[in-house]
N, C-alpha and C positions, 0 to 999 in steps of 0.2 A: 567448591566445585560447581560449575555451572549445570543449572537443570537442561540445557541445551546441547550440553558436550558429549561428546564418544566416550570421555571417560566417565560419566556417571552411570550412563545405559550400560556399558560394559562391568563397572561395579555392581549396579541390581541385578543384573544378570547371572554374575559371576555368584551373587547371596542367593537366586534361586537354585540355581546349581547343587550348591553346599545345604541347602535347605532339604532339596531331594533325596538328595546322599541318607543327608541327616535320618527324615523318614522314611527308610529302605533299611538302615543299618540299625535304628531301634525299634521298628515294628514291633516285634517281638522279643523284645530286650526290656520295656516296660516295668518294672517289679512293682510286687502292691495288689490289692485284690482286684475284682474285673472292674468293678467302676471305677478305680483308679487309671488302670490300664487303658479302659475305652475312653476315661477324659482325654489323658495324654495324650490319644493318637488322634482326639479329635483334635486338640489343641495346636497339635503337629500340622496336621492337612491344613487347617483355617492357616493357620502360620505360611505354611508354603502357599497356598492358595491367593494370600493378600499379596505376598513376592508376584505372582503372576502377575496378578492384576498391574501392580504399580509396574513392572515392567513393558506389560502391553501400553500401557496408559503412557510412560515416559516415550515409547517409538511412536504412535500417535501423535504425543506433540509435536518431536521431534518433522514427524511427516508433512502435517498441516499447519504447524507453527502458530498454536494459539497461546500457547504464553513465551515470552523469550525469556527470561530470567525469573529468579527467584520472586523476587520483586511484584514483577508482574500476577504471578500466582498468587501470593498472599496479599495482593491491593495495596501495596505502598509505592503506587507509583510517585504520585509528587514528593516522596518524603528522597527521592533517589539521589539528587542533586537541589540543593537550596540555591537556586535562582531567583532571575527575575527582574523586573523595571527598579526594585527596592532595595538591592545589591543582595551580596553573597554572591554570585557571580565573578567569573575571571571578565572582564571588560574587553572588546577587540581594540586589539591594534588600530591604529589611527587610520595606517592605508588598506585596515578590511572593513574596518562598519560607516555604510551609508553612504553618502554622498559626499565628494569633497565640498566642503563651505555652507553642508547643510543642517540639520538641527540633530541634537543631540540624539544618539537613536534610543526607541522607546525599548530595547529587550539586552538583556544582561547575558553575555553567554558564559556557557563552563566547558569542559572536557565530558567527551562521552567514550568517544574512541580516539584513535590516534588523530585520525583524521575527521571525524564527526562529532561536529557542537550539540548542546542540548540548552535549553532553558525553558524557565516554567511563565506563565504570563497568565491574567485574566483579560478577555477579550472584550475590549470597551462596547459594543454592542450585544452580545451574546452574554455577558457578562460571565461565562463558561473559564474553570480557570484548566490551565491544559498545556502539556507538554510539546514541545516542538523541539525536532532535531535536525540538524542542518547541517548539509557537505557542503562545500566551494569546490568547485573546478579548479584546476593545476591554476588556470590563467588569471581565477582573481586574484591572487596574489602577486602577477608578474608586474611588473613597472609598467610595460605595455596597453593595461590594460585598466591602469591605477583611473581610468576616468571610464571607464564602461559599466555599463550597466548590462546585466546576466538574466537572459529567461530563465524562466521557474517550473520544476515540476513539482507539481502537488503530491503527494505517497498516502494513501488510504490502506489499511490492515484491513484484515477479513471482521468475522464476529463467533466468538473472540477472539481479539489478536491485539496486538500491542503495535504502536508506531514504529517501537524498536526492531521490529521484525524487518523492517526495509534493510537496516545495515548490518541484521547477524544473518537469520536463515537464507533471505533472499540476497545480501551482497551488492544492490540495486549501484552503492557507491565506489565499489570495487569492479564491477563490470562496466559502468559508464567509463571511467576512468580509464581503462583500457583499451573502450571506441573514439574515445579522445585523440586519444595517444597514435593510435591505426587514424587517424581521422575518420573514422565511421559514422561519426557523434559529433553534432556541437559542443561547446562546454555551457552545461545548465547548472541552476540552482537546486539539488534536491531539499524539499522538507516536506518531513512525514509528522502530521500533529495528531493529535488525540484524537479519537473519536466514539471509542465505547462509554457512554457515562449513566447508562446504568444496567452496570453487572452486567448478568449475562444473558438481558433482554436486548436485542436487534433495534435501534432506534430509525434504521433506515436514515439516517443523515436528513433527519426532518427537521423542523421547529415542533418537539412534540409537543399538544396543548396541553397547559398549566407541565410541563417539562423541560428539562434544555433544549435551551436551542441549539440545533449542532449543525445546522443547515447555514445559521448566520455564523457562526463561527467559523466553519470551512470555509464558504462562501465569500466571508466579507473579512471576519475576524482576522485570519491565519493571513490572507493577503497582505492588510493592511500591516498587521506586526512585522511582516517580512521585507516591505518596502520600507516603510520605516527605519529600518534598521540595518540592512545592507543595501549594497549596490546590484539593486533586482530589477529589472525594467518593467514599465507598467504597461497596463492595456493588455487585454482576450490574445491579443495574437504573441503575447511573449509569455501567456499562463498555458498549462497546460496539467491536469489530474489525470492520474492513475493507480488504478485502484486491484487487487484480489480477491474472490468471492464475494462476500458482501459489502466490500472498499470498491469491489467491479461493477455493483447494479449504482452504490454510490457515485461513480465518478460519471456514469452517464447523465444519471440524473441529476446531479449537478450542472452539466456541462449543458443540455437539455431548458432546463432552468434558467440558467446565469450567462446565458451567451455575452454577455456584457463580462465577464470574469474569465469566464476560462473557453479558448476557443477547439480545442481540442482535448481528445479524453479519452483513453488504453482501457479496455475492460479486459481482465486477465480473468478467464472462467466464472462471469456472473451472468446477470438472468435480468428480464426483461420486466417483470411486477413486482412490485413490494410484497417483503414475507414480514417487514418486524410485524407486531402486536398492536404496534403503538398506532399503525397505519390502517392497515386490511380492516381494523372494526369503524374504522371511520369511511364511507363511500368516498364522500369528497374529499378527504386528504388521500385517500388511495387512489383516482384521478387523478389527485393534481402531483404525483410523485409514481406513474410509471411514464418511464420514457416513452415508451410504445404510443401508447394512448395518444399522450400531449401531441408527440410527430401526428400521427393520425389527424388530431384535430386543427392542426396549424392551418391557416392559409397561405401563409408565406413562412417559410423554415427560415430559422435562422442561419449564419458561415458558421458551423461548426464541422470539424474532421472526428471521424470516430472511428477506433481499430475496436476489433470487436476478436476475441482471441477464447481460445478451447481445443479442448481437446474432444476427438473422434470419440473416445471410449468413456468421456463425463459425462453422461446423463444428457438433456438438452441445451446442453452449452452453444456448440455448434449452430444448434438450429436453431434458439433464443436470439444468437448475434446476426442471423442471416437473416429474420425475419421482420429484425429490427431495423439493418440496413435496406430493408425492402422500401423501407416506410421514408427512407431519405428523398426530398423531392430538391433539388438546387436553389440554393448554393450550399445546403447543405452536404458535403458528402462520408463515406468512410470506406475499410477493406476491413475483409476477415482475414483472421491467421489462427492455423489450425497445425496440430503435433496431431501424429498418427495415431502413437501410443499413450498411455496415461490417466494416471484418475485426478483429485482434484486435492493436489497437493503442491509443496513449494518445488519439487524436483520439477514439474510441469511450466510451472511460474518461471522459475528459473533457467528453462529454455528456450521460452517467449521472449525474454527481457531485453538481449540483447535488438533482437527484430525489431521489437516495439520500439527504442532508446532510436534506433535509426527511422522509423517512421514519424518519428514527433520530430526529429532535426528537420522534416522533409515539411511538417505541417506544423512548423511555430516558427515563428519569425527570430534572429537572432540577437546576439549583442549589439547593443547600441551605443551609443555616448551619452553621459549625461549632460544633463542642461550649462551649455557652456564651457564644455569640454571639447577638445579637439575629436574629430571622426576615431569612431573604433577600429583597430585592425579587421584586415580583409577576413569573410567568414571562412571558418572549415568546410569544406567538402565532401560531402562522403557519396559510399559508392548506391548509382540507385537499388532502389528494394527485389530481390527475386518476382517474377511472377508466376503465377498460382501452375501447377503441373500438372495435367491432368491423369496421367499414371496414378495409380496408387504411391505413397510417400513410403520412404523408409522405415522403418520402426523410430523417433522421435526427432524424425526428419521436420524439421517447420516448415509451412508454406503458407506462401500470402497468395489473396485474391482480391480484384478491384471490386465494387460493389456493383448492383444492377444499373443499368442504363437509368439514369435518372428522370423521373416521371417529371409530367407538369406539376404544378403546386395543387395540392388537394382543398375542396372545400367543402364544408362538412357543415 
């Protein structure tokens, strides 16, 4: 039974239940002298009291979605699926991996979900070994399209959270797939790769010193694997991260950072400073990894697009993304997108998703051809984005807004 499903919640549920029964109908049913009797009923309470617990704790996850499966909980994620450049892997089909007439691709895939791959890889710079999962679009599989190459979205989890979480609690694959279909949406590449590597310390997607590297891994690694190995098209304007909570301050400062990698970048409810551990005691890596700052100091910004997204009722979500796009001077720019209602959970996430999924088709560049392939079919179209309302919003009503009138470029 999945730790993530309605039917385990309702199983623990249904044992606290019977647990309460239980000490209500022996309270005083006990036999045996008093210190007997007072164990028992202590023993009862503690009983039903850990049912609580493990009940709160299982809706919790279910809410914020820090671990998606068993797996994830007890730390076996690489043991999940035997992959990799080394086989054990199911191998793609001829007309899905890579380039036609190109070199052998470097990652082995397997079955995750029906429609989602997974394989495990060590990152030739990073040298970080780490999982990555991977949708296609309806279109790379059509004959159509057997010589195009597919923009990328990058998928960053919270902290803790698993990459898995992009295709169980948030559905990132099931909803694009249906803006597709409506033309809403391009057809992009998702993959959500690893990024927690150690435990349940916050690494901030740094190069932590004398620690992994998980900034070259994102960054450079996860790219590199992905090109390599299907038909992903290259360069900033066909990449694009996004991220949730701490996968959200991640993907700016990535994008921030790596304008060379990734030219656009979704914060879904994250924040504008670095909180790991690994960062805040160090001044200068704490500098050089908040987004805020860096913009602040640039003299000329780099072309990056940033959506900057939260909710009204999360703490300073809102005001972290608006404060942040203050600091956008041209060609930098971004828009905020803000729900009414909500706290800082996947139900929230997954109201934003669809918005955001139509905001990156507007701010990434499309399919292309590959080298020596005939031109790609004409692009999808979708409908422009809502603009921002100034009424108060429905109760989990979304709205978008453009960013402030873009400054000169700062010199500091």
């Amino acid at each position: 039974m999945e730790l993530t499903s309605g039917a385990f919640l309702a199983l623990i549920t249904a044992v606290l239940v019977l647990l309460t029964a239980l000490v209500l109908a022996t309270w005083n049913r006990i036999p045996g002298p008093r210190a007997v009797r007072h164990g028992g009923r202590l023993g009862l309470l503690l009983l039903n009291q850990a049912a609580a617990v493990l009940v709160a704790l299982v809706w919790l996850n279910n809410t914020y979605a820090f671990y998606e499966n068993w797996d994830d909980l007890l730390g076996n994620n690489g043991n999940q699926v035997a992959l990799g450049p080394d086989g054990g892997g199911r191998p793609l089909p001829a007309s899905l991996a890579g380039r036609p007439g190109g070199p052998r691709p470097v990652l082995t895939f397997g079955p995750f979900t029906r429609d989602v791959m997974a394989a495990t890889a060590v990152g030739p710079r990073s040298r970080l070994r780490g999982e990555l999962y991977v949708w296609l679009p309806p279109q790379y599989r059509e004959p159509a399209y057997r010589n195009t190459a597919f923009p990328v979205v990058e998928l960053l989890p919270g902290q803790p959270g698993s990459p898995r979480t992009w295709f169980g609690a948030m559905a990132a694959d099931r909803t694009l797939a249906g803006l597709i279909a409506a033309q809403r949406a391009r057809p992009f590449i998702l993959v959500s790769a690893t990024m927690n590597y150690t435990g349940t310390k916050d690494t901030g997607c740094v190069d932590v010193p004398h620690g992994p590297r998980v900034d070259t891994w994102l960054s450079k690694d996860v790219p590199w694997l992905v090109e390599h190995s299907l038909r992903a098209a290259h360069g900033p304007r066909h990449w694009a991260v996004m991220g949730y909570s701490a996968g959200a301050y991640c993907a700016v400062d990535l994008t921030v950072k790596h304008p060379g990698v990734f030219h656009a970048a979704v914060s879904l409810s994250g924040y504008n400073a670095p909180e790991s551990p690994f960062v805040v005691r160090d001044p200068a890596l704490r500098a050089a990894n908040s987004p805020l700052l860096r913009l602040r100091r640039m003299a000329v910004q780099p072309d990056i697009a940033l959506l900057m997204a939260g909710s009204l009722q999360d703490g300073r979500t809102v005001a972290d993304g608006r404060a942040l796009l203050a600091q956008l001077s041209l060609p930098a720019h971004g828009t905020t997108l803000t729900v009414a209602r909500g706290g800082h959970n996947t139900s929230v996430w997954q109201a934003m998703l669809p918005t955001a999924l139509e905001w990156l088709t507007r701010n990434t560049a499309g399919p292309v051809p590959v080298a020596g392939g005939p031109p790609a079919p004409p692009p999808l179209h979708a409908r422009p984005l809502r603009k921002e309302v100034h009424a108060a919003p429905a109760p989990g009503q979304v709205t978008t807004a453009p960013p402030p009138a873009a400054a000169a470029p700062r010199r500091h």
